[in-house]
N, C-alpha and C positions, 0 to 999 in steps of 0.2 A: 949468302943466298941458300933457303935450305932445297935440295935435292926430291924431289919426291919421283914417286913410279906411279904410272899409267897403264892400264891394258886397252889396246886398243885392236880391230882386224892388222892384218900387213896391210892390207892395200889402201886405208886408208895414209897408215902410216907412212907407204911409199910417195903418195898423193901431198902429204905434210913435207916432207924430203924433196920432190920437186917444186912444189912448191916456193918452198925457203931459197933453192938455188937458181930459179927464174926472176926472183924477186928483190934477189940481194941480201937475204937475212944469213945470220953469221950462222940461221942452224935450227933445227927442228925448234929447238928450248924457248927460243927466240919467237916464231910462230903461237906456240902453246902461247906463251904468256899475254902476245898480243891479241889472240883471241878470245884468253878467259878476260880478259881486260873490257873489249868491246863487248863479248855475253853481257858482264857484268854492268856496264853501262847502258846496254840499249834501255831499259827503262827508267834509266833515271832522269829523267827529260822533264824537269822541272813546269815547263810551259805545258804538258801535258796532265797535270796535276788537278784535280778538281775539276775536270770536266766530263763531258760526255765526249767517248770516242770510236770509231768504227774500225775495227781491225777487219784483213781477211788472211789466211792462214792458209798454204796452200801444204801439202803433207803427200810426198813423191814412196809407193810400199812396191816389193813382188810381191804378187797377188798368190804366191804360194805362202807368206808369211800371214796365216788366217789368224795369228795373236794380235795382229796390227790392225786389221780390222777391226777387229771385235776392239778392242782398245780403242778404236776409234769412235767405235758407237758408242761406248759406255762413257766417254768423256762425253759425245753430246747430250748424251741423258743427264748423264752429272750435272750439266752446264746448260740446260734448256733455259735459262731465263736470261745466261749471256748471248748464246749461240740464235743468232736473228734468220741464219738458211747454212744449207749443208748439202754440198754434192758431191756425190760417189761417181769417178768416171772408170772408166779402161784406156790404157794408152797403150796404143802397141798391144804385142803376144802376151808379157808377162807381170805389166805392173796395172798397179792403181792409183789414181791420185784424189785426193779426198780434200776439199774446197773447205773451209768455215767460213762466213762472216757473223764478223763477233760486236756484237753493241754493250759496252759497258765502260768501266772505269777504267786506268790505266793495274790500279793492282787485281782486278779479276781479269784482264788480258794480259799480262805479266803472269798470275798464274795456269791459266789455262795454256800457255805457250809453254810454260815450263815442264808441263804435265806432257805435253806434245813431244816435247823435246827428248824427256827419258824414256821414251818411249823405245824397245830395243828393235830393231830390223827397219827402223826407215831410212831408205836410200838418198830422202831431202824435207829437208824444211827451211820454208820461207816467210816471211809476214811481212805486214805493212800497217800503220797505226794514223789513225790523221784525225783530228777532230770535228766531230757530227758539225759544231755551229762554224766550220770553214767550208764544208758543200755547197751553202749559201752566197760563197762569195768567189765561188771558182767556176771560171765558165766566162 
C-alpha cells in the first residue's frame, strides 16, 4: 500500500483520531481511506444517470471568512442556469450558512458540489440529490 502525506488543521485531525477510536477503526489511515472511498462513490449512483434531479446544498462559513462568501457568490453566477434559489442566512454571532437548490443532471451537481467542497474555510458541507420525476410520487 503506497504511504502518502496529507495537510490538514489539527483539530480536524484530532476530530479524525477520535473518531477512528469511538468507532472501532484500527486508525486514522483507516478513516481517510473509507472516506475518500464514499467522496468518491456518492455520485456514482447509476439509477441517477440521465435524469433530471434536484439537489440542495447547504454550506455552514465564519462570516469573518469573506473569501467564502464571495466564492460563494461567484459559484452561483457561474452556475445560474443549475442553481434554481439561493439563501444567505446568519446563525448565531459568527457564522453563515448558504442554502442552494440545484436543478440539473447528476454530472453538473457532481460538479458544482465539487467546486463547494474545495472551497477553503468552510466549517460544513452537506447535500442531498433525489430525482425531479420521484416528487410526483412522494406524499
Amino acid at each position: 500500500m503506497t504511504v502518502v502525506s496529507v495537510s490538514m488543521p489539527d483539530e480536524l485531525l484530532e476530530r479524525i483520531d477520535a473518531f477512528a477510536d469511538e468507532h472501532g477503526y484500527t486508525g486514522r489511515s483507516e478513516v481517510v481511506r473509507e472516506a475518500a472511498r464514499n467522496l468518491l462513490g456518492e455520485f456514482e449512483d447509476k439509477q441517477l444517470e440521465e435524469r433530471e434531479l434536484m439537489g440542495v446544498v447547504t454550506v455552514l462559513f465564519d462570516y469573518s471568512s469573506s473569501g467564502v462568501e464571495n466564492r460563494m457568490m461567484n459559484l452561483r453566477h457561474e452556475y445560474e442556469n443549475l442553481v434554481a434559489s439561493n439563501v444567505h442566512s446568519h446563525i448565531g454571532d459568527h457564522y453563515c450558512l448558504e442554502l442552494f437548490i440545484l436543478e440539473g443532471s447528476l454530472e453538473d451537481i457532481s460538479t458544482f458540489v465539487g467546486k463547494i467542497r474545495a472551497t477553503q474555510d468552510t466549517l460544513s458541507i452537506d447535500y442531498s440529490v433525489m430525482p425531479v420525476d420521484r416528487i410526483d410520487t412522494i406524499g
